[in-house]
N, C-alpha and C positions, 0 to 999 in steps of 0.2 A: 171975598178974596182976602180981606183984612183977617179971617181966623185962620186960613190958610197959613197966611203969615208966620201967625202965631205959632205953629207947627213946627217950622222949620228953627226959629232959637232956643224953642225946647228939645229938639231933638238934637241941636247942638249940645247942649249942656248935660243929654243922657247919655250919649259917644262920649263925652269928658268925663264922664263918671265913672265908666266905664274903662279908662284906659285907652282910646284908640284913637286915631286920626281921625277927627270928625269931618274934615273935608272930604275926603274920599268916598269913606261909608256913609255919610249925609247924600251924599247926592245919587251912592246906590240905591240908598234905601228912599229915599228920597222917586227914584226912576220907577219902583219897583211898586211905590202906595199909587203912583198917577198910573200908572197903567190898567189896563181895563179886562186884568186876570180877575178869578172868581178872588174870595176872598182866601177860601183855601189854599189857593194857587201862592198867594201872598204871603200867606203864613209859611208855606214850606221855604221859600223863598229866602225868607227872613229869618229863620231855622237853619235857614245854610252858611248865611252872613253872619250870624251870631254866633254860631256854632266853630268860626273862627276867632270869635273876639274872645269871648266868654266860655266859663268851664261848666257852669252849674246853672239850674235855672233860666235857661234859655229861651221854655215855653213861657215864662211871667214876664219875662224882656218884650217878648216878641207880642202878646197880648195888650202889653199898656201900649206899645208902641200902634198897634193897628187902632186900639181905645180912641186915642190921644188924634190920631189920624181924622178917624169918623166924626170925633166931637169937635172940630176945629176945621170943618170943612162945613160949608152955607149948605141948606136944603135941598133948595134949588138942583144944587150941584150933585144929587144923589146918582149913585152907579147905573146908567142907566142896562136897559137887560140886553146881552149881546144878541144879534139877527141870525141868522142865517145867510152867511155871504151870497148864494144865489138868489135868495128874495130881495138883497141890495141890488144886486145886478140887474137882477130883473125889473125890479123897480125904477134904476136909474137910465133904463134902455128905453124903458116906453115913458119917460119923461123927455128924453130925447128923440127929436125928430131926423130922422136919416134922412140925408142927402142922398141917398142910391134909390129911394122910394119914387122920383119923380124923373118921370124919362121924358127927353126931350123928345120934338119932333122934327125934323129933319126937312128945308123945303126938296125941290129935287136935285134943285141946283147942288145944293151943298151935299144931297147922296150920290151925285154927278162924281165929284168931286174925291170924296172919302171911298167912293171905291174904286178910281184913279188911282188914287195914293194907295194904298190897301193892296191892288195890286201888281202895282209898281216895286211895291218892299217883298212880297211874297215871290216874284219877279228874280228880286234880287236874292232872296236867302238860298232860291234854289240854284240859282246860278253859282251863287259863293265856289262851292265844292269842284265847279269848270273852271274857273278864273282861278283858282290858285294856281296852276302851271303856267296859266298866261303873263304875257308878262306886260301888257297896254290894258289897262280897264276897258269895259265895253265904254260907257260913258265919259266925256272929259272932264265932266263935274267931280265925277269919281277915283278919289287919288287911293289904289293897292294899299293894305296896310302889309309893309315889308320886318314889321318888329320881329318876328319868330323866326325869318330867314337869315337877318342880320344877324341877330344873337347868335343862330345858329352856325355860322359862316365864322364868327369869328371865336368859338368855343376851339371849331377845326383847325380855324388858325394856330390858334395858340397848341391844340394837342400835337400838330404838325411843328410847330418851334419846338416842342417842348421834346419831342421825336428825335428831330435834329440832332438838339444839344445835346441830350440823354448819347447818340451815336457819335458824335466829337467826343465826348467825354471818354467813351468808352474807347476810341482809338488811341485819344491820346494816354489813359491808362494801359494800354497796350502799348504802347508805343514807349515809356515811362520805365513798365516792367523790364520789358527789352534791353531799356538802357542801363538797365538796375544790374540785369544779369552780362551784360559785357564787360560792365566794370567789376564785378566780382569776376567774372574769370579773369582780365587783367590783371586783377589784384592775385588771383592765384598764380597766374605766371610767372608774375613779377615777384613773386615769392620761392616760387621755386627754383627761382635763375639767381637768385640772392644767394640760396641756399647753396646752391651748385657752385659760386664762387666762392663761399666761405670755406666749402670744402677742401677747396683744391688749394 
């Protein structure tokens, strides 16, 4: 872990050499050596990052930089070879023992019971589609769920207010015009009887 380390302030010091915010592209490039692409996958990578810092010489950047990488990383810690995600899967399924592999048994009592209830409910789903015009549940345990009637009722409400208003509104615009047009013809009257006595 300690040459890992050692990685990371040298490759601070070759983004300062460089010209560039070493915080930023340190810990892209930084994202981009710990990930578990091929190596080529890496290179192009860092061919893409560089290829915005630098003008020339990109592939010698990019080569000391994956060097410097490998040699400062423990043995141990070599890339190991990517699987095959379904031989994981697969692998990690039959390392796991399933819970649905072991079926209970049931005494009679309890299948007494479970097919009481069973159908009891099947009982009810079929009945659902009767009982919605009713208007008392069959059972008193059983309280109507009335949500979709309410909503609905009061949607009507309001389109019927909103009916209403819409027709006041519109009388009293009528009613508005009306007035609009009495006083203009007043006003023509009253103009013409003006007229008629300034004449004379």
């Amino acid at each position: 872990m300690a040459a890992v380390l050692d990685f990371e302030p040298w490759l601070i010091n070759k983004l300062k050499s460089l010209k560039t915010d070493e915080n930023v592209f340190g810990s892209y490039i930084s994202g981009i050596l710990d990930s578990e692409d091929s190596v080529d996958d890496k290179k192009d990578a860092l061919e893409g990052i560089l290829a915005e810092i630098v003008e020339s010489d990109i592939s010698v950047h990019v080569n000391e930089i994956i060097e410097k990488w490998e040699s400062s990383r423990p043995k141990e810690e070599a890339p190991k070879p990517v699987t095959d995600v379904d031989l994981q899967l697969a692998k990690l399924l039959e390392s796991q023992s399933l819970a649905t592999t072991t079926r209970r048994e049931y005494t009679d009592e309890e299948k007494k019971i479970r097919e009481a209830i069973l159908s009891q409910y099947s009982q009810l789903s079929d009945n659902e589609e009767n009982e919605v015009n009713e208007e008392e549940p069959e059972s008193p345990d059983l309280v109507k769920n009335t949500n979709a009637a309410d909503v609905a009722a009061a949607a009507r409400g309001r389109r019927e207010q909103a009916r209403q208003e819409a027709q006041r509104k519109k009388e009293k615009d009528k009613e508005d015009r009306e007035k609009q047009k009495q006083l203009k013809e007043e006003k023509k009257e009253k103009r013409k009887t003006q007229k008629g006595e300034r004449k004379r």
